[in-house]
C-alpha positions as CSV (number, residue, x, y, z in Angstrom):
1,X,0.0,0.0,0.0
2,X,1.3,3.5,-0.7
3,X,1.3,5.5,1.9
4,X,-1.3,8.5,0.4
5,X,-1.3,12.4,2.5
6,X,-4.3,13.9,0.5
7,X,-6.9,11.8,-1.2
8,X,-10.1,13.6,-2.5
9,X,-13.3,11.9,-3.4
10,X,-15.8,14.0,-6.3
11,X,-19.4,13.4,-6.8
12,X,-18.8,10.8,-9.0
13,X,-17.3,8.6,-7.0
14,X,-13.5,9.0,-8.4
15,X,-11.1,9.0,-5.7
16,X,-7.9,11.2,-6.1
17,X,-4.9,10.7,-4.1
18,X,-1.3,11.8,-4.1
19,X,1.7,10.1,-2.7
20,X,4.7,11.4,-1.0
21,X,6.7,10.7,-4.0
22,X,4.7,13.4,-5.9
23,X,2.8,10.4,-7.8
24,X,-1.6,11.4,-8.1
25,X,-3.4,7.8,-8.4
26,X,-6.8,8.5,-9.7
27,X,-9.2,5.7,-8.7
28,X,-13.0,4.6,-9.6
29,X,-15.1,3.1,-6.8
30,X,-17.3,0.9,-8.2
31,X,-19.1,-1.2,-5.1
């Protein structure tokens, strides 16, 4: 697991988070 410090969830249901090597995973929740 990556550690994440800010993760950010839209209307949608994407989920966007950044990790401390400057990376930004965008991910779709789909349950």
């Amino acid at each position: 697991m990556i550690q994440s410090c800010d993760v950010f969830v839209d209307a949608q249901g994407i989920i966007y988070s950044t990790d401390y090597n400057g990376g930004l995973s965008v991910i779709e929740y789909l349950g």
